[in-house]
C-alpha positions as CSV (number, residue, x, y, z in Angstrom):
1,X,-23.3,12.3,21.7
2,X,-23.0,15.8,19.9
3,X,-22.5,15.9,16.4
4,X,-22.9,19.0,15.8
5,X,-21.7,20.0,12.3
6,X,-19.8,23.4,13.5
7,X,-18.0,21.6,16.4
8,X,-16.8,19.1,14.2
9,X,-15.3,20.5,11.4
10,X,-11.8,21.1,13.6
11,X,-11.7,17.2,14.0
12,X,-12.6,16.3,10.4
13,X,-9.9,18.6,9.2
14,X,-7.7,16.8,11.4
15,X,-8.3,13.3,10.6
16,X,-8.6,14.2,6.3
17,X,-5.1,15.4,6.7
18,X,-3.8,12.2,9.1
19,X,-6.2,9.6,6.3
20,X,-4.2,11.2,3.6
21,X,-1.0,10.2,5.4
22,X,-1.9,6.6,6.2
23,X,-3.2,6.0,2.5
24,X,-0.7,4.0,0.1
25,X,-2.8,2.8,-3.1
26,X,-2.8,2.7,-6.7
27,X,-3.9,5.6,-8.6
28,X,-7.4,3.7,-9.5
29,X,-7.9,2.8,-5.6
30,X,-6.5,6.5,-4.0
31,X,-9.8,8.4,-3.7
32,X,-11.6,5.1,-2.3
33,X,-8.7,4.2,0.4
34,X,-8.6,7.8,1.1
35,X,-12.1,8.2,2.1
36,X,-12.4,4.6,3.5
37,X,-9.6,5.5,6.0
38,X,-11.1,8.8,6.8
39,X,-14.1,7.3,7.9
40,X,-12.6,4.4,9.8
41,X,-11.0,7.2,11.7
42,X,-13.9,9.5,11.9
43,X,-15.8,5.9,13.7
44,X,-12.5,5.4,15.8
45,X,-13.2,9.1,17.5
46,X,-16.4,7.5,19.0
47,X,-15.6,3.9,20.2
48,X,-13.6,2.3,22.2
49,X,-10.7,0.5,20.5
50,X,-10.3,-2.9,20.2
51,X,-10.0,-4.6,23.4
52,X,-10.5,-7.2,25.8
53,X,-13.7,-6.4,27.9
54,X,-16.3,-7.9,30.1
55,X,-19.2,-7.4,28.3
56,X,-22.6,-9.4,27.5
57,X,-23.2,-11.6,24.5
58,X,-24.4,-9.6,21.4
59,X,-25.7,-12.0,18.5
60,X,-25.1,-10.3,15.1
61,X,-28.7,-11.2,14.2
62,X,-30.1,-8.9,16.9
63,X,-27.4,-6.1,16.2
64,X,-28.7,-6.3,12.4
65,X,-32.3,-6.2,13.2
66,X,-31.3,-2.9,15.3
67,X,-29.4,-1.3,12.7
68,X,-31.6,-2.2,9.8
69,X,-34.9,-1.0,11.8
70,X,-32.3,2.9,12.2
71,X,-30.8,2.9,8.8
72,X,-33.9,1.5,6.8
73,X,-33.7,2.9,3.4
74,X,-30.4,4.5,3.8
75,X,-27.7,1.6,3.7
76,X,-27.8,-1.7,2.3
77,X,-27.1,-5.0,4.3
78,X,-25.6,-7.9,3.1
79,X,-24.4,-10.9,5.0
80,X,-21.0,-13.0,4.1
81,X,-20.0,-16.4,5.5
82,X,-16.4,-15.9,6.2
83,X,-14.8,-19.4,4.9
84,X,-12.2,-20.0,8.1
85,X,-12.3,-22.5,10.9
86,X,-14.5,-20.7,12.9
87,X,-17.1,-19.3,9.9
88,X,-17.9,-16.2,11.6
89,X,-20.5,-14.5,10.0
90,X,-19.7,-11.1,8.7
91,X,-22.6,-8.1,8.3
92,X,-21.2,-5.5,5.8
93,X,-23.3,-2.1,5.9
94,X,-22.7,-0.4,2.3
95,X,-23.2,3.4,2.9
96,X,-22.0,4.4,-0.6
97,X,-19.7,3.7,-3.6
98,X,-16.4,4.1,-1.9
99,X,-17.1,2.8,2.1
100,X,-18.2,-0.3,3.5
101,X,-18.5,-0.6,7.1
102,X,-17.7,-4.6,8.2
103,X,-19.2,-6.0,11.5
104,X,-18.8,-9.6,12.6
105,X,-20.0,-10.8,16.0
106,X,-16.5,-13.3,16.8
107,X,-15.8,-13.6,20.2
108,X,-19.4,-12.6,21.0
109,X,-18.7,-8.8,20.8
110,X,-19.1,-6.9,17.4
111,X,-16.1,-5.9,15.7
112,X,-16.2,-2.9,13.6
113,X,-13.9,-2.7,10.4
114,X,-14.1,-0.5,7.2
115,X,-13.7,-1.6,3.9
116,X,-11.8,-4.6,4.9
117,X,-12.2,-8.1,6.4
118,X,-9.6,-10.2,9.3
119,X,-7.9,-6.9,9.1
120,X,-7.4,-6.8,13.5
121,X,-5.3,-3.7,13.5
122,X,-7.6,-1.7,12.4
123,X,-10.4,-3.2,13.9
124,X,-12.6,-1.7,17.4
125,X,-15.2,-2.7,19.2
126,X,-18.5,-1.5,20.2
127,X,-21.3,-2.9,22.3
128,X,-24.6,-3.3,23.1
129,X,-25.4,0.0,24.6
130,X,-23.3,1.6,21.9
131,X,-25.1,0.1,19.1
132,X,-27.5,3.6,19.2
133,X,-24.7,5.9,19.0
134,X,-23.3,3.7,15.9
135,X,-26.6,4.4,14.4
136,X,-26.2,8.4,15.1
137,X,-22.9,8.6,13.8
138,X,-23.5,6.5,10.7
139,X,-26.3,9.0,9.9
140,X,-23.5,11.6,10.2
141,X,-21.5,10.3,7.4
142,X,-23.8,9.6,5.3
143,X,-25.4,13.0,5.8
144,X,-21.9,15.0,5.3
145,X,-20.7,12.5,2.8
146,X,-20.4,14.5,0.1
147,X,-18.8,17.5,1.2
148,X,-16.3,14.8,2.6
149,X,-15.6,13.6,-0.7
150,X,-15.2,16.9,-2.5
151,X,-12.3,17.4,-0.4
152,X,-10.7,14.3,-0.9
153,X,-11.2,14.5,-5.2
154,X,-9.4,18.2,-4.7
155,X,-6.5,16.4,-2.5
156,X,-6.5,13.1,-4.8
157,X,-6.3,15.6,-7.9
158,X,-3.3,18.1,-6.7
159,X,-1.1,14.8,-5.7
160,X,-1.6,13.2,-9.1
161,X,-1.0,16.3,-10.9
162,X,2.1,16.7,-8.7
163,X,3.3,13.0,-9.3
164,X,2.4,13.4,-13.2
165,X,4.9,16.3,-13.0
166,X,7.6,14.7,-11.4
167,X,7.1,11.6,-14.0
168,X,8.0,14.4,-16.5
169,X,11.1,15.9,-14.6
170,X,12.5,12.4,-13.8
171,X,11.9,11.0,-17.5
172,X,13.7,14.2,-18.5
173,X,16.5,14.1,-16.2
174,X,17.3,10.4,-17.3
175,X,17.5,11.1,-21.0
176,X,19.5,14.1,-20.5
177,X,21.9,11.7,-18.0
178,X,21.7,9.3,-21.1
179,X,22.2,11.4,-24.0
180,X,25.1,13.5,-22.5
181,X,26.9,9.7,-20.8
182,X,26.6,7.7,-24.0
183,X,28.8,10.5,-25.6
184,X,31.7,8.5,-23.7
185,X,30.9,5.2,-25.2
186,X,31.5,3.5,-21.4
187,X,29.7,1.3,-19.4
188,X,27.8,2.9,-16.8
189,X,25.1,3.0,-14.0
190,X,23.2,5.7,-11.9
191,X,21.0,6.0,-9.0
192,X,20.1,8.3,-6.7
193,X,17.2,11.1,-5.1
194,X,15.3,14.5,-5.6
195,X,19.0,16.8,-4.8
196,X,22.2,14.1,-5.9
197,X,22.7,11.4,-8.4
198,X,25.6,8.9,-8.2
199,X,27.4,7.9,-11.7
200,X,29.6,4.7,-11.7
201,X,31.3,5.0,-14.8
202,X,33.8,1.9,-15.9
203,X,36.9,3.8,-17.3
204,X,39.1,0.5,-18.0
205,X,38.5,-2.8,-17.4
206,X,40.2,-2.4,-13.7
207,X,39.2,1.1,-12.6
208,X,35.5,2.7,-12.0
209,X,34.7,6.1,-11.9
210,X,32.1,7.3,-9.0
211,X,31.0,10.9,-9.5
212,X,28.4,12.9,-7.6
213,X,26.0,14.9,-9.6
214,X,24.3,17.5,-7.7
215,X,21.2,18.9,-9.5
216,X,21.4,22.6,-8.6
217,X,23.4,23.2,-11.5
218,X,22.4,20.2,-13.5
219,X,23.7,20.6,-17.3
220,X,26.7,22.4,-16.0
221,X,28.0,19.6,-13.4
222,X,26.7,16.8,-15.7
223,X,29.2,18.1,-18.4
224,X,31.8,18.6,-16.0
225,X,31.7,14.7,-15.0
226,X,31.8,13.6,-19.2
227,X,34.7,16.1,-19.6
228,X,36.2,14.6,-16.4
229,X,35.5,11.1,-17.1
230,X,37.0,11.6,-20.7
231,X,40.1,12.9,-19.8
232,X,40.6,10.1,-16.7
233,X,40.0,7.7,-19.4
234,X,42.7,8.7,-22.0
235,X,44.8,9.0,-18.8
236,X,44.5,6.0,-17.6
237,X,44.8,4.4,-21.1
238,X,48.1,5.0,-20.9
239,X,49.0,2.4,-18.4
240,X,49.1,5.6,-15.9
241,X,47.9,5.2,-11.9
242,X,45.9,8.0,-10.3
243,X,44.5,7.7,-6.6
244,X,42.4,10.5,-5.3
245,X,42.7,10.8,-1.0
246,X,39.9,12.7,0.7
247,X,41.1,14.8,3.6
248,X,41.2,12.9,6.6
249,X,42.5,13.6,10.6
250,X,44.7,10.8,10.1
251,X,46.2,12.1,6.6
252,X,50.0,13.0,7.0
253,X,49.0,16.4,4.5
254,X,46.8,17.4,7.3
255,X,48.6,15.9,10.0
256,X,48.8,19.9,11.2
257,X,45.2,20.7,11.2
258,X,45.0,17.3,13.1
259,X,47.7,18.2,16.3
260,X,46.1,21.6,16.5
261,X,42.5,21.4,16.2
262,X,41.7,22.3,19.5
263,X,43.7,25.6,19.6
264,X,40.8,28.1,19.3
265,X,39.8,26.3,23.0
266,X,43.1,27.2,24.5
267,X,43.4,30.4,26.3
């Protein structure tokens, strides 16, 4: 097995950016799923996924008693006693603050997980004669570790600063919405994403007002909609009827543009 620090560095780059994808956790719990995934992929490079094989009996005693005899002094061991039907024992290998690596022996092969229990997806196997490699590449992580995780506080870092600042944009966007739609003194609601918001405004008690606000030109177009929503109002108070029509193929106003829209193929 080479694990030579130079010729992995292009696969570790690879898998930090595809752990930072696959991570969805609170802020308190980002940098420990982050690193937890990127190992549990870094393992997955070197064993064989989780599958049905012929292979002999391995008894998680024996396994341990390997792994404890090649890690002594660098992990610590603990054993669980998972509380289901079949109480499969469970051998979880701490190799720092932030990973755990989970074996249990069910189904007399050794499942490997990282930082979570009964979690199959993301679960692989290894064997007997692969119980030596385990070892080497354990050594690995905890050897490069740190330089692992100086990375991930940098990533961790520039994605809460980012989401701080968005906090800030969005809780300024809403109170300008406010501040400028309460001017109306009408019942309304908005939703919407980064580049559009949609306004329902309630202009009488039997017609609504939907306006699109694009945010390219946000204090401009917002003041647009209150002047238009204003003046639709005072309109309508006045027992007057407006109905806006969208241009459509089957609109008589366009019924032209409709009968000769395949001109320009003619020759």
């Amino acid at each position: 097995m080479d694990l030579d620090v130079k010729k992995q560095k292009p696969l570790e780059t690879a898998l930090l950016k595809k752990a930072w994808a696959n991570v969805s956790a609170k802020e308190n719990d980002l940098l420990k799923a982050y690193l937890g995934e990127f190992v549990r992929l870094f393992l997955e490079e070197f064993f064989e996924d989780y599958i049905d094989k012929n292979v002999l009996k391995m008894k998680l005693d024996d396994a341990q008693s390997f792994l404890q005899e090649r890690l002594a002094g660098r992990v610590a061991f603990e054993q669980i006693i998972n509380k289901n039907i079949n109480r499969f024992t469970t051998l979880k290998i701490r190799l720092n603050e932030y990973v755990d690596v989970l074996l249990d022996s069910s189904y007399d092969r050794l499942h490997v997980y990282v930082n979570e229990l009964n979690y199959y997806r993301k679960a692989y196997a290894i064997y007997e004669d692969g119980l030596g490699d385990f070892c080497d590449v354990i050594s690995y992580i905890l050897d490069n570790f740190d330089r692992w995780k100086t990375k991930a506080e940098k990533d961790v870092n520039k994605f809460l600063k980012a989401r701080m600042k968005a906090k800030i944009s969005e809780t300024a966007f809403k109170s300008l919405v406010e501040t400028s739609l309460n001017t109306l003194g009408l019942e309304y609601i908005y939703s919407g994403n980064k580049t559009t918001t949609k306004i329902k405004i309630k202009l009488t008690e039997d017609e609504t007002g939907i306006f699109y606000l694009k945010h390219d030109n946000l204090q401009e177009n917002l003041k647009k909609i209150v002047e238009l929503a204003a003046h639709l109002r005072n309109y309508l108070k006045d027992d007057n009827k407006i109905q806006i029509r969208f241009k459509s193929m089957y609109d008589g106003l366009h019924q032209y543009d409709y009968e000769h829209r395949f001109d320009k193929y003619k020759h």
